[in-house]
LUMFI-950984 format. One record per residue (C-alpha): x, y, z. Coordinates in nm, 4 decimals. Layout:
# LUMFI-950984
- X,Y,Z
...
# end
This chain:
# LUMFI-950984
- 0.7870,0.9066,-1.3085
- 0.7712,0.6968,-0.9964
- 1.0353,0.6066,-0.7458
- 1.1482,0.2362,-0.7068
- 1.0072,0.2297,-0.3989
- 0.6504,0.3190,-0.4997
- 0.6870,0.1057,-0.7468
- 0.8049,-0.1915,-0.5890
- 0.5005,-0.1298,-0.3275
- 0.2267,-0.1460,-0.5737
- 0.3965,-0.4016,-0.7924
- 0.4332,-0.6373,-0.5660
- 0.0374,-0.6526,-0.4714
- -0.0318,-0.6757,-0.8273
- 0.1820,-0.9652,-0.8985
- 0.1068,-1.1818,-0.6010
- -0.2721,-1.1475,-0.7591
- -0.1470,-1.2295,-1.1108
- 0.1101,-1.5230,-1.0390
- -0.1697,-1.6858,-0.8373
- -0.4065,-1.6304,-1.1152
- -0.1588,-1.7604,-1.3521
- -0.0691,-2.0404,-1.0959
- -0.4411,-2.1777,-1.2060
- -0.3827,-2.2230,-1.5637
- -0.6705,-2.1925,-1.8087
- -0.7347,-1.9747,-2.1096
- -0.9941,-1.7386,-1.8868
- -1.3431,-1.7183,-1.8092
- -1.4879,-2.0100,-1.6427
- -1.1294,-2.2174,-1.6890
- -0.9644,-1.9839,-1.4251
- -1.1656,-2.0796,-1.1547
- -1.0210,-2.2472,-0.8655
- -0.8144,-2.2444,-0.5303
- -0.5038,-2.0570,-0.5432
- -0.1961,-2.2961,-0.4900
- -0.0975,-2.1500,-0.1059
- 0.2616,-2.2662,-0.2251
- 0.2857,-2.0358,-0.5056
- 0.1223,-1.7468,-0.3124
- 0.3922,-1.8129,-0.0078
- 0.6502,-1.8348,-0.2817
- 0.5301,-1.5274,-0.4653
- 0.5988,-1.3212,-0.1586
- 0.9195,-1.4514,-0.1440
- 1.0478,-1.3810,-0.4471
- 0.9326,-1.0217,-0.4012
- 1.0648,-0.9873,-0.0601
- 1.3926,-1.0775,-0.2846
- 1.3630,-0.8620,-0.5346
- 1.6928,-0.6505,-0.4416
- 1.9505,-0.9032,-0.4288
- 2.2396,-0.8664,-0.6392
- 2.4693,-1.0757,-0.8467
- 2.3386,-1.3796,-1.0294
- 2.2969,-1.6295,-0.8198
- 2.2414,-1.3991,-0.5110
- 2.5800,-1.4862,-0.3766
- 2.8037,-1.2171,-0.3207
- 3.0411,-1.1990,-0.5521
- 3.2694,-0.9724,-0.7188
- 3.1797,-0.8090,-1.0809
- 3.4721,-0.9854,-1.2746
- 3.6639,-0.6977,-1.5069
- 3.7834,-0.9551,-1.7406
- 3.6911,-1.2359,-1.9587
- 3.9424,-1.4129,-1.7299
- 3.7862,-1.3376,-1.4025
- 3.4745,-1.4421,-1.5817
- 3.6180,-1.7976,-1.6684
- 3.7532,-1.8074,-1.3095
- 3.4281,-1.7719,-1.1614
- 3.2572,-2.0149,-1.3616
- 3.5492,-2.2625,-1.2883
- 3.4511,-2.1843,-0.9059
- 3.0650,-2.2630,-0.9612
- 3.1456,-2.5548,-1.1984
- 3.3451,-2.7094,-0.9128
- 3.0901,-2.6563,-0.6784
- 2.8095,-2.7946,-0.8482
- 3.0177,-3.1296,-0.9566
- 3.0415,-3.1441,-0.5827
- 2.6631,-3.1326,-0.5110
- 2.6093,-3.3752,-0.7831
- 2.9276,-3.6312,-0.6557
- 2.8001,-3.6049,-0.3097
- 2.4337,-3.6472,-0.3444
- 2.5352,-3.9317,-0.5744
- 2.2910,-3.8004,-0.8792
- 2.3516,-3.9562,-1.2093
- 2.3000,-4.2799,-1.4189
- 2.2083,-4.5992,-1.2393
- 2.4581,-4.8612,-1.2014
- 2.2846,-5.1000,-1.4878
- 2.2634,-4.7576,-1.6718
- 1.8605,-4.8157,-1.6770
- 1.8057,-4.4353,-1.4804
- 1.8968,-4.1420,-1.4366
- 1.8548,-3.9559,-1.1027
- 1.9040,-3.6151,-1.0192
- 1.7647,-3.3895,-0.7450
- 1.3593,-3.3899,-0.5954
- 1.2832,-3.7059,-0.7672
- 1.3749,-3.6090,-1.1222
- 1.4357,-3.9203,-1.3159
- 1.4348,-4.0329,-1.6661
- 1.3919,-4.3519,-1.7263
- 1.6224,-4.4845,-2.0439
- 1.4925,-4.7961,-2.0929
- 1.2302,-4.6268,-2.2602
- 1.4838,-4.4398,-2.5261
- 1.4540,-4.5322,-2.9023
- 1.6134,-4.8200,-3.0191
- 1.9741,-4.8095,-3.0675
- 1.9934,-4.4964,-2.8551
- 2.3809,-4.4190,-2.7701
- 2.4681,-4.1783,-2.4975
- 2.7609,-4.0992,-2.6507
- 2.6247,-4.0359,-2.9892
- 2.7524,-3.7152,-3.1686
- 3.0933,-3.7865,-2.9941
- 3.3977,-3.8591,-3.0955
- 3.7104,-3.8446,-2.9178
- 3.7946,-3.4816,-3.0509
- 3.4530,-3.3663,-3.1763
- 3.0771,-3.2955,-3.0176
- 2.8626,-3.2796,-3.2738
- 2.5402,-2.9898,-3.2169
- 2.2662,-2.9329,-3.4469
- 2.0419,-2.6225,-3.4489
- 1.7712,-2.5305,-3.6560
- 1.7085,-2.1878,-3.6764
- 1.5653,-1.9426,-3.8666
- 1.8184,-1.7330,-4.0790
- 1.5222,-1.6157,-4.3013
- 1.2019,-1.4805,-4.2702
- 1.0219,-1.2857,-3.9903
- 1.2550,-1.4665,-3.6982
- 1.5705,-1.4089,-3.8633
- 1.6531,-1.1015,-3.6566
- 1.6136,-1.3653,-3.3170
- 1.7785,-1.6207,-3.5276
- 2.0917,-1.4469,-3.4841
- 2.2506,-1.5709,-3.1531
- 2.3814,-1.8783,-3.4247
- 2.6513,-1.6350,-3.5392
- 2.7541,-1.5511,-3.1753
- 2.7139,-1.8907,-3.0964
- 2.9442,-2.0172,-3.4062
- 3.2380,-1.7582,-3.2634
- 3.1843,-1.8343,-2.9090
- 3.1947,-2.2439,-2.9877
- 3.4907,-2.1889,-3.2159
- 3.6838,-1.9492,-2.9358
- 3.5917,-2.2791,-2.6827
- 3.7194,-2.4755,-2.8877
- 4.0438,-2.3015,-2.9533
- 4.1504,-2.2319,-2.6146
- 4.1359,-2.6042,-2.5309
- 3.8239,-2.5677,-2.2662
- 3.5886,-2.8961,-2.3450
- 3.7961,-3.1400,-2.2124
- 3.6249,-3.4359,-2.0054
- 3.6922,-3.6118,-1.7513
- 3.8404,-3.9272,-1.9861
- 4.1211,-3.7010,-2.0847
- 3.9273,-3.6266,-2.3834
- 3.9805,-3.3006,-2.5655
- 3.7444,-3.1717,-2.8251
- 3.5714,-2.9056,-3.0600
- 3.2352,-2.8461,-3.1697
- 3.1114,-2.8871,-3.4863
- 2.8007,-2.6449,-3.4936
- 2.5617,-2.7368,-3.7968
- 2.3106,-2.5244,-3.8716
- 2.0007,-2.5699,-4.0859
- 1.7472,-2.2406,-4.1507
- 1.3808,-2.3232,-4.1264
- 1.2757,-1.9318,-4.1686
- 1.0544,-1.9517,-3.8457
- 0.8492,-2.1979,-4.0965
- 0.7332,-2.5155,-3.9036
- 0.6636,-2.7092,-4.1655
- 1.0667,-2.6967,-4.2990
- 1.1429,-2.7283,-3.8669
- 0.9656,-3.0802,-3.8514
- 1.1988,-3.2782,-4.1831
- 1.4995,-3.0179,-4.0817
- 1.4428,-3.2012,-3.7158
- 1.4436,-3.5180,-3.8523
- 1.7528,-3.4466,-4.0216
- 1.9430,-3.3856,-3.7221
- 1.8446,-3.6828,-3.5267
- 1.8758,-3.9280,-3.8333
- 2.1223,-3.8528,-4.0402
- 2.3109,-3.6204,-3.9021
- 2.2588,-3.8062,-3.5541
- 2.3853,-3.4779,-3.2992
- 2.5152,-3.5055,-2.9537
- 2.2202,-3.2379,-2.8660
- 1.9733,-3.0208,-3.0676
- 1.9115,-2.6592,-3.0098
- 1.5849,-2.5577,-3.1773
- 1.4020,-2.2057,-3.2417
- 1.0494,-2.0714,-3.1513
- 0.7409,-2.2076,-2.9494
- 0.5567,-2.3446,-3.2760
- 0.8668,-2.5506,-3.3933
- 0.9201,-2.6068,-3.0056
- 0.5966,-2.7454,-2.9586
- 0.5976,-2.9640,-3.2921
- 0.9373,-3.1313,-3.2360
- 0.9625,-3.1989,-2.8763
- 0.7878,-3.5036,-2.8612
- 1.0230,-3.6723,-3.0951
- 1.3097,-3.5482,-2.9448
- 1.2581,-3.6733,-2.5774
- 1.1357,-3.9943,-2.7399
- 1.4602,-3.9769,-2.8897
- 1.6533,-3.9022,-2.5535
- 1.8512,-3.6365,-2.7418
- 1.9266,-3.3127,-2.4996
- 1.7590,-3.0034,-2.6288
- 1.8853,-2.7336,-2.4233
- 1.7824,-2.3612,-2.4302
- 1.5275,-2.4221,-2.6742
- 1.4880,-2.0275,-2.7896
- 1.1366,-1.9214,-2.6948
- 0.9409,-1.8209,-2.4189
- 0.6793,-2.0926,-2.3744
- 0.6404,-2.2417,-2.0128
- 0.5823,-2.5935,-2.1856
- 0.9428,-2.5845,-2.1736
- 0.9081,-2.6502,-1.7922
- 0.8187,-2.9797,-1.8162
- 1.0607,-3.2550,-1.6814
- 0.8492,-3.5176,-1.6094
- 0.7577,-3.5456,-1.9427
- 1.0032,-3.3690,-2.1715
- 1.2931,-3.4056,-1.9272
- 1.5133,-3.3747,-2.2164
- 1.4262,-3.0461,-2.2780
- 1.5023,-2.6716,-2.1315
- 1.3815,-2.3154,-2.2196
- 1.5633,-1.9797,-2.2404
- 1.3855,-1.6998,-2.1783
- 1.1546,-1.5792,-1.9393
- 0.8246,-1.7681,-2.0126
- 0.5804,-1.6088,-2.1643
- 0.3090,-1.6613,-1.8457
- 0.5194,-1.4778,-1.6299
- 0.5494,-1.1688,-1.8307
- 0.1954,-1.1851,-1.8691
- 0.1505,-1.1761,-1.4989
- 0.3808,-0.8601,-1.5172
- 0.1568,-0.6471,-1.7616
- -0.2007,-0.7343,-1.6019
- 0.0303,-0.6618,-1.2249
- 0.0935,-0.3193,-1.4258
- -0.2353,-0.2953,-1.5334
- -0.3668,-0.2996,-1.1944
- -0.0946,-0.0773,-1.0167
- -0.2113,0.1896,-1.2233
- -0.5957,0.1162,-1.2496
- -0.6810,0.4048,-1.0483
- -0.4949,0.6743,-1.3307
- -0.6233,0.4325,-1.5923
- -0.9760,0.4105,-1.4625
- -1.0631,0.7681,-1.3957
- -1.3616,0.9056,-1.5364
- -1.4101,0.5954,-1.7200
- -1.6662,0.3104,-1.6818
- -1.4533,0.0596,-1.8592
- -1.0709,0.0543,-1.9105
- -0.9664,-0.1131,-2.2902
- -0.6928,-0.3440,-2.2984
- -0.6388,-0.4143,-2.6717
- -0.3924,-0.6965,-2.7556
- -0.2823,-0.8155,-3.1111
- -0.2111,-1.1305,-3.1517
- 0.0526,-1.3717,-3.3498
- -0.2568,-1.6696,-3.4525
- 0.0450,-1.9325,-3.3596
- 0.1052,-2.0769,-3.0268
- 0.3911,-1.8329,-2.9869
- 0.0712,-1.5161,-2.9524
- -0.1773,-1.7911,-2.8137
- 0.0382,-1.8978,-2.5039
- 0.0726,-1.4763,-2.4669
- -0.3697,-1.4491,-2.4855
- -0.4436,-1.7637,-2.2509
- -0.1934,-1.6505,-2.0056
- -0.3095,-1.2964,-1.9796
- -0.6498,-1.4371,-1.9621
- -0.5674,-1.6024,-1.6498
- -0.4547,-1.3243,-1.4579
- -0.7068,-1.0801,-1.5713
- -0.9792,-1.3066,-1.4133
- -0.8165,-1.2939,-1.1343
- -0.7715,-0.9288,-1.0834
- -0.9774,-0.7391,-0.8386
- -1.0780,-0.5104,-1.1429
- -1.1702,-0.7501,-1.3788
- -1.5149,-0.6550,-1.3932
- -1.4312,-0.3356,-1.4668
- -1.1724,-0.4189,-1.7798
- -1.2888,-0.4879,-2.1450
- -0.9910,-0.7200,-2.3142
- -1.0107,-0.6863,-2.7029
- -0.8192,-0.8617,-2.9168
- -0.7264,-0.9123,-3.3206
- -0.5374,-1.2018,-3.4518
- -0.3369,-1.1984,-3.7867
- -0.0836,-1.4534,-3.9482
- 0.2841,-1.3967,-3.8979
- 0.3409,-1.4362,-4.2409
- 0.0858,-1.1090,-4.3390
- 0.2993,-0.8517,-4.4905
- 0.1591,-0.5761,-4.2679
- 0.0053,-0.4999,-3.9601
- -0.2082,-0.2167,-4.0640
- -0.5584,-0.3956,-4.0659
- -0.5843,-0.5425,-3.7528
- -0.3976,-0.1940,-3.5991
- -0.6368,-0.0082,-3.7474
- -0.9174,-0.1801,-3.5969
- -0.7593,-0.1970,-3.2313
- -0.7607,0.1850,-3.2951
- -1.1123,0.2307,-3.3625
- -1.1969,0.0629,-3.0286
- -0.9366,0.3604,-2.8316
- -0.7357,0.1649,-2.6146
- -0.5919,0.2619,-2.2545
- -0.3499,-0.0027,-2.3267
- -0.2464,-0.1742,-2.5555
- -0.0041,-0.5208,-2.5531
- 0.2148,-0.6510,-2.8210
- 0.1595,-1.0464,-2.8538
- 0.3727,-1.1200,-3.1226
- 0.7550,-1.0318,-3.2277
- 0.9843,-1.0515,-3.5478
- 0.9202,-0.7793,-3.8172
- 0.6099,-0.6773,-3.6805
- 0.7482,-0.5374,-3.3492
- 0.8707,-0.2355,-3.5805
- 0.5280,-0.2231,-3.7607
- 0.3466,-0.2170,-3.4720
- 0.4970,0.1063,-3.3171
- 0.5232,0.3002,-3.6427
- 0.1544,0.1966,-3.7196
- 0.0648,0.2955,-3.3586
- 0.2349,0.6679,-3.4004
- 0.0536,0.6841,-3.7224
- -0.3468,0.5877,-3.6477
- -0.3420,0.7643,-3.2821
- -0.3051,0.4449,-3.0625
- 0.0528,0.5970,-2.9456
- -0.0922,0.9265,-2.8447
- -0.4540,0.8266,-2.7045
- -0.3231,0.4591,-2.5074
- -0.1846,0.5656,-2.1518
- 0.0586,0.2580,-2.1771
- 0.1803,0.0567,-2.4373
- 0.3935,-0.2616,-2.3918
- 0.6525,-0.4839,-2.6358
- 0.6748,-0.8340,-2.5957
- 1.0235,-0.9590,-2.4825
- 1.1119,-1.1065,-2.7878
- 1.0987,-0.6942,-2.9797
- 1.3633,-0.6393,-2.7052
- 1.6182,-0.6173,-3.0165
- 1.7485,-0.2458,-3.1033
- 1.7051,-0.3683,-3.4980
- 1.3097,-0.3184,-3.4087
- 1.2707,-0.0433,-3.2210
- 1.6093,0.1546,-3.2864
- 1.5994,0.4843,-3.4977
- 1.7105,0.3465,-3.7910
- 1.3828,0.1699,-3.8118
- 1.1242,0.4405,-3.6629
- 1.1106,0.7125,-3.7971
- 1.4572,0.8920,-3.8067
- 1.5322,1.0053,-3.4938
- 1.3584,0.7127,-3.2866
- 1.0963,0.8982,-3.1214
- 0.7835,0.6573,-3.2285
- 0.9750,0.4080,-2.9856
- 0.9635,0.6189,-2.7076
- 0.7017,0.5834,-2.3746
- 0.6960,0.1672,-2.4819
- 0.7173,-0.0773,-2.1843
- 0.9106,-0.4001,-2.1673
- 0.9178,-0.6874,-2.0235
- 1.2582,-0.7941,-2.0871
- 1.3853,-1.0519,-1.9346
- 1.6532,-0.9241,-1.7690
- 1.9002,-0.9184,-1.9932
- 2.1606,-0.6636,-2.1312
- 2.1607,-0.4977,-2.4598
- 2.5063,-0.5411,-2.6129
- 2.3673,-0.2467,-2.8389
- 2.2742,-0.0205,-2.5199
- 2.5446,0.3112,-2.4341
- 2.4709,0.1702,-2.0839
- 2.7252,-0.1382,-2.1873
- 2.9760,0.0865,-2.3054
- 3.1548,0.0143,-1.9394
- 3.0806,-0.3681,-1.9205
- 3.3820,-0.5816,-1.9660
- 3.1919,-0.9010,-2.0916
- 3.0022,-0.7066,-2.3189
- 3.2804,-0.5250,-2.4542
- 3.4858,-0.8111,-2.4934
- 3.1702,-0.9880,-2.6870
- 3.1782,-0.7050,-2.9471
- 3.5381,-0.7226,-2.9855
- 3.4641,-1.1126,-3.0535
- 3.1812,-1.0079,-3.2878
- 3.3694,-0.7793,-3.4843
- 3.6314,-1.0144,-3.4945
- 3.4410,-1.2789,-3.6721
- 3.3017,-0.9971,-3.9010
- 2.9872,-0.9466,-3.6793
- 2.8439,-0.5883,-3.6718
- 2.7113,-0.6014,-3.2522
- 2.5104,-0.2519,-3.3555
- 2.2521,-0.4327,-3.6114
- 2.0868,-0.6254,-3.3618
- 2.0952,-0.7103,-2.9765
- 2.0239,-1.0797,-3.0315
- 2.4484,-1.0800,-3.1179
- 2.4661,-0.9715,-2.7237
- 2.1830,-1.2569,-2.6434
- 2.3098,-1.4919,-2.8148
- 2.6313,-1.4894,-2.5580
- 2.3474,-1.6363,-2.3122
- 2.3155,-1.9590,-2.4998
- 2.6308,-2.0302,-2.6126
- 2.7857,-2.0005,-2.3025
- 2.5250,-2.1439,-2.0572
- 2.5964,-2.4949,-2.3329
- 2.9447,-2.4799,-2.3312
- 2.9246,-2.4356,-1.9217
- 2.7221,-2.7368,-1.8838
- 2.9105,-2.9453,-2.1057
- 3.2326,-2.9097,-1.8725
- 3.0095,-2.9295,-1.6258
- 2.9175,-3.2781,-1.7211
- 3.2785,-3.3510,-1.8874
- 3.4001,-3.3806,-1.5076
- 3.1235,-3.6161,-1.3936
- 3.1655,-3.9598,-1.3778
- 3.1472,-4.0994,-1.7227
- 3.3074,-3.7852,-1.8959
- 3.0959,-3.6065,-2.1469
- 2.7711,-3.7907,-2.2258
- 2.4187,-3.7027,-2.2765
- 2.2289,-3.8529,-1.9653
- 2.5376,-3.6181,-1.7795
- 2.4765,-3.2791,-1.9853
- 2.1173,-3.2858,-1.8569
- 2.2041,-3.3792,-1.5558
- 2.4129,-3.0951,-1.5775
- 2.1103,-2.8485,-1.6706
- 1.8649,-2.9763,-1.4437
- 2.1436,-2.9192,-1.1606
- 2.2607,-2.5626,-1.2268
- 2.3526,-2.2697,-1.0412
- 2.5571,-2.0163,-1.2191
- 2.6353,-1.6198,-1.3280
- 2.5107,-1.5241,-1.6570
- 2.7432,-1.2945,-1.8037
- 2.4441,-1.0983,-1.9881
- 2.1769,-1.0683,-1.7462
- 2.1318,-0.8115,-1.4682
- 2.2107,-0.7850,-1.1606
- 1.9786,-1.0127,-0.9495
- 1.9034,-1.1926,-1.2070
- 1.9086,-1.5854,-1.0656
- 2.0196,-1.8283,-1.3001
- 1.9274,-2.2139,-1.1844
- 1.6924,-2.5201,-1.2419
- 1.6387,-2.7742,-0.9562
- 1.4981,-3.0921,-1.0809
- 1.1609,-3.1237,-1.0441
- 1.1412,-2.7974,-0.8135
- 1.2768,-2.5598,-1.0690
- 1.2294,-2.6104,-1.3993
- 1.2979,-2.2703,-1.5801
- 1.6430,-2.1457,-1.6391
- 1.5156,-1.7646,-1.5958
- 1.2745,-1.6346,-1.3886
- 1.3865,-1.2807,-1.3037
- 1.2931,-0.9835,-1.5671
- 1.3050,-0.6241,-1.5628
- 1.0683,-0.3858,-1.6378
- 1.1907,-0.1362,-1.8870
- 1.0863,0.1961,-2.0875
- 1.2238,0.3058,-2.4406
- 1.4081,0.6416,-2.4300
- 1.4924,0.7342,-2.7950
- 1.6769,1.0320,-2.6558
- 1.9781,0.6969,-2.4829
- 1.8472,0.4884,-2.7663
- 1.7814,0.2112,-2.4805
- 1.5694,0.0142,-2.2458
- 1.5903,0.2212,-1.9291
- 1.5103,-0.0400,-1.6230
- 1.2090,0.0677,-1.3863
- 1.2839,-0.0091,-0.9893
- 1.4380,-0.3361,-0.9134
- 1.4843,-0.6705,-1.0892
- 1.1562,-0.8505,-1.0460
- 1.2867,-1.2080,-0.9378
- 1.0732,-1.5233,-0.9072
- 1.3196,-1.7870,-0.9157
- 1.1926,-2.1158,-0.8348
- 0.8410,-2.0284,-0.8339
- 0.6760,-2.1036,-1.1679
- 0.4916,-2.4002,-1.1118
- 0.5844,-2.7067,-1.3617
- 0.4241,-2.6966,-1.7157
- 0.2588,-3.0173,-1.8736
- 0.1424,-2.8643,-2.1744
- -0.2026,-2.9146,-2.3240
- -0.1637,-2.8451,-2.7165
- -0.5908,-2.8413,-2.7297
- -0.6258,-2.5486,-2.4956
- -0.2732,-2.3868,-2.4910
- -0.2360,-2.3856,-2.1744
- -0.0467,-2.5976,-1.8818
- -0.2736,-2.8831,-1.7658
# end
């Protein structure tokens, strides 16, 4: 194993190449090409020069002990960022034509569908919030943060916390429709929610529904925060202003592998004339935004002319993953990437430890989305675990409420005692411990706006998101959560990089928190290429 200082070294060379690859956009080859932005290069060292700060927002602060410290901390950070948004006098226009935030982030309202209300969804003691979700089907596993959202809403709703500004004191009503990761069921189940069931805001599920709906829903001026998925067309707010991501996007873990990739080239490379990378990959936009992305930052790597990329593509509905495994075998990969997540993450490493890719593949990595202990814990491979163990992750940083590691974590242990209160087994699944993300980074922003100007409203809530600086009570340490108007558009930039060890049953982190805060570029998404234009 190598120290964190070795790997921090070699890690950082290969991701200043592989962010500026990415930085180009394209789907590889020829579409690559280009001058590397200098500003994401200067920002890429940066970030890595960065890389050991500590506490959320990189502010030193004390690790609360209590739920209560917690809520006094976020009280402190509220305050603060009401301030910056009071002083620098961001919000709607007089004539209530605009809204202005920070770096010339605007949306102009005029151009809302008829009828639009910006208090719609509201009533004096309810805020009305859709989600569509899948509770079925290959994403149902990720579809679970809506039961740890439903507790955390109804526990914020009990203790009296969303009250605005107008004196106004209410509770969410959470309504939840299941569209089984299906996008045809996402697009009428969307509709739903904006026309007859008219919500305040709309969380939605996955890239491919994602991608589908967004259009509507910005056209609609409806706030769709933490839209659950990993695509960077969620950093877009010139043009889907409306809208915000979760997780790390998917380019940037890209950029992480192909940085891996060429830290170890020399191990990988030896007495070889060509070194495999195999990938297998979802044929939806969720696997194609994975493919382009690590497309771009292999042509940019100094051994790209000595790496053969292979690929197979299968539907996310296919029962099984052994076909296209079995022919990703055949061609004896060094490595070998997961580009795809639900069920499959669990096929894919039992299918590897059976047809040799586990033993003959140097390195094999997960996507972030198989982070979840329901794929890769014992109970699923093989008995005791061990077919998970040697796989890389890119995992976004976040904590695994299933991990013996948060057995000493007051958040996390007051989460499961919040779980099991509402009936919730935490150990099935670390999207329960995820799912604290969401629900709380909403609930934060809606006091957030509740003591703007105005109270409660939608033009303040994403005001509220596009403004925020705050400490995410389930991500590591150094783990920056913010966006900045048009200069930061991505909630989450900061991952680890983890290895399975079936012996802790965990994700054990590798060096330091790899932060990159600020430094994606923004996203205008071009659905005939998959790729940011």
């Amino acid at each position: 194993m190598f120290t964190k200082n070795r790997w921090q070294r070699h890690l950082a060379v290969g991701v200043a190449l592989a962010l500026a690859a990415a930085a180009c956009g394209g789907g590889g080859d020829d579409s690559t090409s280009g001058t590397v932005d200098e500003n994401v290069r200067s920002g890429v060292a940066e970030a890595l020069s960065a890389t050991t700060v500590k506490g959320g927002t990189g502010a030193a602060v004390a690790k609360p002990k209590s739920i209560e410290d917690w809520e006094k901390l976020w009280a402190a950070e509220r305050a603060a960022q009401v301030k910056k948004i009071k002083d620098n006098k961001w919000g709607k226009s007089a004539d209530g034509t605009k809204l202005v935030g920070p770096d010339g982030w605007t949306i102009d309202l005029t151009k809302c569908a008829t009828g639009w209300s910006d208090t719609q969804g509201l009533t004096d003691t309810e805020i009305k919030i859709g989600q569509v979700v899948a509770q079925s089907g290959i994403g149902a596993d990720n579809g679970l943060i809506y039961k740890t959202a439903e507790l955390w809403f109804k526990y914020y709703s009990d203790k009296g916390y969303l009250k605005d500004s107008n004196g106004k004191t209410r509770r969410i009503n959470h309504i939840v429709r299941d569209d089984g990761y299906d996008v045809t069921r996402s697009i009428p189940l969307t509709d739903e929610m904006l026309n007859s069931e008219k919500v305040f805001s709309l969380w939605s599920f996955g890239t491919p529904a994602g991608l589908k709906t967004y259009d509507k829903v910005n056209q609609y001026c409806v706030p769709q925060p933490l839209l659950v998925g990993g695509s960077p067309a969620w950093g877009d707010p010139v043009n889907h202003p409306w809208t915000t991501g979760s997780y790390i996007a998917y380019t940037t873990e890209a950029v992480i592998w192909m940085s891996f990739i060429d830290k170890n080239f020399p191990e990988l490379s030896k007495g070889k004339d060509k070194v495999v990378v195999a990938g297998l990959v979802a044929n939806n936009d969720f696997g194609v935004t994975y493919d382009n992305a690590f497309k771009a930052s292999l042509a940019k790597s100094p051994n790209k002319d000595k790496i053969t990329y292979v690929t197979e593509r299968f539907d996310l509905t296919a029962p099984t993953v052994t076909d296209p495994m079995t022919t990703i075998a055949a061609k004896n990969p060094d490595v070998f990437i997961t580009m795809t997540g639900g069920v499959q993450c669990t096929q894919i490493i039992n299918e590897a430890a059976n047809n040799g890719i586990s033993v003959k593949s140097k390195f094999r990595f997960m996507s972030s989305v198989c982070k979840s202990a329901a794929y890769v814990g014992k109970a699923k491979v093989g008995g005791d675990g061990s077919q998970s163990n040697g796989w890389y992750i890119v995992g976004g940083g976040y904590k695994d409420i299933v991990s013996s590691e948060s057995d000493t974590d007051p958040f996390m242990l007051w989460g499961r005692k919040l779980l099991a209160d509402g009936g919730v087994d935490y150990k099935t699944s670390s999207n329960y411990g995820y799912g604290f993300f969401t629900a709380w980074l909403l609930t934060h922003t809606m006091q957030i706006a509740g003591d703007l100007p105005g109270g409660l409203t939608r033009s303040n809530l994403i005001l509220a998101q596009r403004t925020i600086e705050a400490t995410s009570p389930i991500h590591l340490d150094g783990v920056k959560i913010n966006m900045n108007g048009l200069k930061d558009a991505y909630y989450v930039e900061g991952s680890d990089l983890s290895i399975y060890d079936s012996a802790k049953q965990s994700w054990v982190v590798q060096g330091e928190i790899i932060e990159l805060s600020g430094k994606s570029p923004l996203c205008p998404w071009d659905v005939t290429t998959s790729t940011c234009k």
